[in-house]
C-alpha positions as CSV (number, residue, x, y, z in Angstrom):
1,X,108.3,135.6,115.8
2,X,104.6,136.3,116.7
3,X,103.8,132.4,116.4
4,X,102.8,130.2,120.1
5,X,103.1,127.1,118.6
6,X,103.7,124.7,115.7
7,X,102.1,121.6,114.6
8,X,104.6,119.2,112.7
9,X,103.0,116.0,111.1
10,X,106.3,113.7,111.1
11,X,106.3,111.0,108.5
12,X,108.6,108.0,108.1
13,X,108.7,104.5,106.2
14,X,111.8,103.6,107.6
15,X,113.5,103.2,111.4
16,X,115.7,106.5,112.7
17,X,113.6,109.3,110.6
18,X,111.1,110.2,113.2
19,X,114.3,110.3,115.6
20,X,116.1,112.5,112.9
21,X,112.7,114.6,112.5
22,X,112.9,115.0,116.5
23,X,116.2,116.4,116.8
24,X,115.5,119.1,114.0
25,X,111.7,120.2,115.5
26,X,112.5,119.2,119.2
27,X,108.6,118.7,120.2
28,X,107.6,119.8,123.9
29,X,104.5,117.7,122.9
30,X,103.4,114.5,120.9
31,X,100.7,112.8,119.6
32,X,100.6,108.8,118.1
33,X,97.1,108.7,116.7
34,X,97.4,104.8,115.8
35,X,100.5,102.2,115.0
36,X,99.2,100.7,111.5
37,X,100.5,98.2,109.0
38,X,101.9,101.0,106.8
39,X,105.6,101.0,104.8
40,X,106.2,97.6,106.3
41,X,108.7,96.7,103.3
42,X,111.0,99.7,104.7
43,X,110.4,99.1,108.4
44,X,111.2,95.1,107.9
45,X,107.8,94.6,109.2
46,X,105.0,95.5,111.8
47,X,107.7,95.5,115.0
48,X,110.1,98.1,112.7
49,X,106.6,100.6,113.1
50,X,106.4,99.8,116.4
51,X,110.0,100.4,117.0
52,X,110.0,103.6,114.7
53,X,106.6,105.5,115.5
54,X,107.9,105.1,119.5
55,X,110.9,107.1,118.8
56,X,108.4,110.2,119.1
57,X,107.5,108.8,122.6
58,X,111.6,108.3,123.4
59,X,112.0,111.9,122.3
60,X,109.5,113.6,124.5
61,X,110.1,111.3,127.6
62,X,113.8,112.5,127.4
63,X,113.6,115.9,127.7
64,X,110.2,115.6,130.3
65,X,108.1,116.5,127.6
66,X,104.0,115.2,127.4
67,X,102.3,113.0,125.3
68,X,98.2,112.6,124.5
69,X,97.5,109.1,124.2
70,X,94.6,107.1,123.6
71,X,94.6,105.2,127.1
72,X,92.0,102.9,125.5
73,X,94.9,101.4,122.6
74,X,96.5,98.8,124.5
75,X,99.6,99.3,123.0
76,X,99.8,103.0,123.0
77,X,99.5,102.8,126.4
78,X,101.7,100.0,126.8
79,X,104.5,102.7,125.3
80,X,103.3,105.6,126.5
81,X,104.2,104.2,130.5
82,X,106.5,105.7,132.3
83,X,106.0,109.4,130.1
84,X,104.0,112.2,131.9
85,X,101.2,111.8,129.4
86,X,97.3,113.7,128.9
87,X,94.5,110.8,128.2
88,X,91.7,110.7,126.2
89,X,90.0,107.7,125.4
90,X,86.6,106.8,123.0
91,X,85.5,103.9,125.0
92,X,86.3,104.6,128.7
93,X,87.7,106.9,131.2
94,X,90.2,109.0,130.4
95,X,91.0,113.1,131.2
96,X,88.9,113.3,128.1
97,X,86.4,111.1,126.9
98,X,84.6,111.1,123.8
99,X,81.1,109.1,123.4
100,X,79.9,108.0,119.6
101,X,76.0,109.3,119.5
102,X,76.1,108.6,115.6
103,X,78.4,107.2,112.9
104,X,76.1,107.8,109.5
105,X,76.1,110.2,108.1
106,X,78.4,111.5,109.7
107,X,80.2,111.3,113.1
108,X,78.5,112.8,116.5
109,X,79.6,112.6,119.5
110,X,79.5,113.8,123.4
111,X,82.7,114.9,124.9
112,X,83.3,114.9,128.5
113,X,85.9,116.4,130.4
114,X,86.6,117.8,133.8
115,X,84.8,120.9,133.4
116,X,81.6,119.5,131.8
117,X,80.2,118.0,128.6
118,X,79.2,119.5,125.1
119,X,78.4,117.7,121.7
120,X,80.2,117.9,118.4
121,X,79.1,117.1,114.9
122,X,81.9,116.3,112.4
123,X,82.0,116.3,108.6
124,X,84.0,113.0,109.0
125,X,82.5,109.5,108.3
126,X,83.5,106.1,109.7
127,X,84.1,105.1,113.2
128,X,88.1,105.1,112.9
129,X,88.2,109.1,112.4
130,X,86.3,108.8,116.1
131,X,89.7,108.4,117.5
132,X,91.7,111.4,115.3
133,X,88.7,113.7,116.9
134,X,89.2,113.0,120.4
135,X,93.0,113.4,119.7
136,X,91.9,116.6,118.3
137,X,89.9,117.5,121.0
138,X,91.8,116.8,124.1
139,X,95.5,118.7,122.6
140,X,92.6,121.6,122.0
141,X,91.1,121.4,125.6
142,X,95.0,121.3,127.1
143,X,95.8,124.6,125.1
144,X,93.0,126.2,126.6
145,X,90.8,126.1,123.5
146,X,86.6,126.9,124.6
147,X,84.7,124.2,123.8
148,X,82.5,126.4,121.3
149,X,86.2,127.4,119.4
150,X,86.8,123.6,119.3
151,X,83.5,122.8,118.4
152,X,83.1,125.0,115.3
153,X,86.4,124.1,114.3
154,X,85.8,120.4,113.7
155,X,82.3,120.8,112.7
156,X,83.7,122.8,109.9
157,X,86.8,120.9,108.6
158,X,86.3,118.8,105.3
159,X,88.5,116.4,104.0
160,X,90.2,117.0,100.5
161,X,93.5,114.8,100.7
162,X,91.8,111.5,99.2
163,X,91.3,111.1,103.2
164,X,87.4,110.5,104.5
165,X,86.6,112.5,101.6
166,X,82.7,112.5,100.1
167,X,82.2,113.4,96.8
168,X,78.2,113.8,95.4
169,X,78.0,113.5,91.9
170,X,74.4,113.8,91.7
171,X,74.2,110.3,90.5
172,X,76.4,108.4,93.2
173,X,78.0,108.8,96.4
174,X,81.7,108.7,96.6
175,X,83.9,107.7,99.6
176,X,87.2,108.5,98.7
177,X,89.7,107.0,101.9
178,X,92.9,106.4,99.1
179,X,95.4,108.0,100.0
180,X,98.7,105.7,100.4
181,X,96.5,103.2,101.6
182,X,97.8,100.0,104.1
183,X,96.0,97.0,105.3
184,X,95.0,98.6,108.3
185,X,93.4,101.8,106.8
186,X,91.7,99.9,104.0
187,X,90.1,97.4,106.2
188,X,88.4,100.0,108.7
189,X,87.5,101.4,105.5
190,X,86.1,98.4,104.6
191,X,84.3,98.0,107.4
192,X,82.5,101.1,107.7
193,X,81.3,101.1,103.8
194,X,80.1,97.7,104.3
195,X,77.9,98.9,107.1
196,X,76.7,101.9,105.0
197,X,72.9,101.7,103.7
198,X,72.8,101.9,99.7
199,X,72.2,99.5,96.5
200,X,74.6,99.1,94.0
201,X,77.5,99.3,96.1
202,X,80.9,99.4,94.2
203,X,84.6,99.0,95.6
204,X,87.0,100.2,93.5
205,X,90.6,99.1,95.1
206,X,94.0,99.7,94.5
207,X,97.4,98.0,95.1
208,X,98.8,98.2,98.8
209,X,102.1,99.1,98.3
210,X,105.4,98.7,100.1
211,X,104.6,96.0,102.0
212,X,107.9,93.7,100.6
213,X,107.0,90.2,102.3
214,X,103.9,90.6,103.4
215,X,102.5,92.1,100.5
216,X,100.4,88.8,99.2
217,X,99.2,87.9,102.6
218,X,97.9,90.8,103.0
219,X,96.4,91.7,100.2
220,X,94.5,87.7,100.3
221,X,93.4,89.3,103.4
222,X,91.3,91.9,102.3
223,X,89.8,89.6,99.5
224,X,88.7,87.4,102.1
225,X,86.9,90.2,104.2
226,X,85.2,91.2,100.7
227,X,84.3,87.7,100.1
228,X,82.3,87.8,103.1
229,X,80.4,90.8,102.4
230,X,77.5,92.1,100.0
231,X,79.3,94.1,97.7
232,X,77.4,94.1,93.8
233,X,81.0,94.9,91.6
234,X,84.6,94.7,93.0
235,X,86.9,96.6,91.0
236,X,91.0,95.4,91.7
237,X,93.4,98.0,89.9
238,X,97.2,96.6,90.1
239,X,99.7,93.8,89.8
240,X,99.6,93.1,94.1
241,X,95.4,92.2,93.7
242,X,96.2,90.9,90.7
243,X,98.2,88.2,91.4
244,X,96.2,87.5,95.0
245,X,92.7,87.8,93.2
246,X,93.4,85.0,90.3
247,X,90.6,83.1,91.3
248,X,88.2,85.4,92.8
249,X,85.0,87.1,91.4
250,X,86.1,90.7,90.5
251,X,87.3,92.8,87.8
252,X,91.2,92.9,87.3
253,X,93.0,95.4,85.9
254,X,96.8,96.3,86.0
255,X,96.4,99.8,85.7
256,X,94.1,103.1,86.4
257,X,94.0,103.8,82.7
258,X,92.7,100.5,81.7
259,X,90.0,100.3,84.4
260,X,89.1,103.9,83.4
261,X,88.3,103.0,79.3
């Protein structure tokens, strides 16, 4: 009875359940951080997550609700028109704006709003996880969070979901990003380890699942972008790399316990 608000992540892989999820929580507020390749297999491909993710935006625009977009996504603003909607942006203008200072070792940045500015350091890494701090920031700075509050707060947080984790092991440096991965997560994962400093730099990949059709492109895809890039072993765990990778320089296994012996 005492709480002021709730926070309901809303997951999906298929068209109607975020609409379900809406009439059972009945958000005042929402928040689409991205609109990803993910579950295409149960969406019947990358217009179904389109379709699906913007039933959150159909929800709140019918009862006059707000959204925080990222006004510098073309199509989350394309969706987002027309909805009485809070902008933040990591490029540009917006009600909120959030400047990168650094990216390694981990993410800085300068925020700027229409009270003034102040500077964050996260414990994040990679410039994707940019975007899920000014989403971050500008719900906080709506609510009426202080900037200090806000600031401690993401300084502070530390992955442990097999999301943007780092793990020391006093002999390497692990990024763990491997939870339920899709082709758009594991490229901008890609892309920011391949831009890290280091030798002996190891990928260690598994199977992207549910993607149905799509699955072999896609997987081909990210072979291609590792290809062009100087990584010293590839490691492909599972029957999807398996079967794109027949040709290609890496070690294949079908399954975590082989690639473990």
């Amino acid at each position: 009875d005492q709480a002021e608000m709730l926070v309901v992540e809303m997951g999906a892989n298929h068209k109607g359940e975020i609409r379900d999820l809406c009439k059972i929580a009945d958000p005042d507020y929402g928040i689409i951080t991205n609109i990803g390749k993910a579950h295409l297999e149960g969406f019947g491909g990358y217009e179904g997550v389109i379709a699906a993710k913007s039933e959150l935006y159909d929800h709140i625009a019918g009862k006059k609700g707000k959204v925080f977009v990222n006004i510098g996504n073309p199509l989350l603003r394309k969706l987002s028109e027309g909805i009485d909607r809070i902008t933040y942006n990591t490029n540009g203008t917006a009600e909120v704006s959030s400047v990168l200072i650094n990216e390694t070792p981990v993410l800085e940045a300068e925020v700027t709003w229409k009270e003034g500015k102040f500077n964050l350091k996260t414990g994040l890494y990679g410039k994707y996880n940019h975007e899920n701090v000014a989403a971050a920031v500008c719900a906080g700075l709506y609510f009426n969070v202080v900037p200090d509050s806000i600031r401690e707060a993401v300084s502070s947080y530390r992955p442990d979901n097999m999301r943007s984790q780092i793990i020391e092991t006093g002999k390497n440096r692990i990024y763990l990003d491997a939870y339920n991965a899709n082709p758009t997560s594991m490229q901008n994962a890609l892309e920011f380890f391949a831009g890290t400093q280091g030798s002996k730099k190891m990928l260690i990949l598994g199977d992207m699942l549910e993607l149905g059709k799509d699955s072999r492109k896609e997987h081909k895809a990210i072979l291609n972008f590792i290809k062009n890039h100087d990584f010293d072993v590839t490691i492909l765990i599972g029957p999807e790399f398996s079967r794109a990778a027949a040709a290609e320089r890496c070690l294949l296994f079908t399954d975590p316990e082989s690639a473990s012996v």
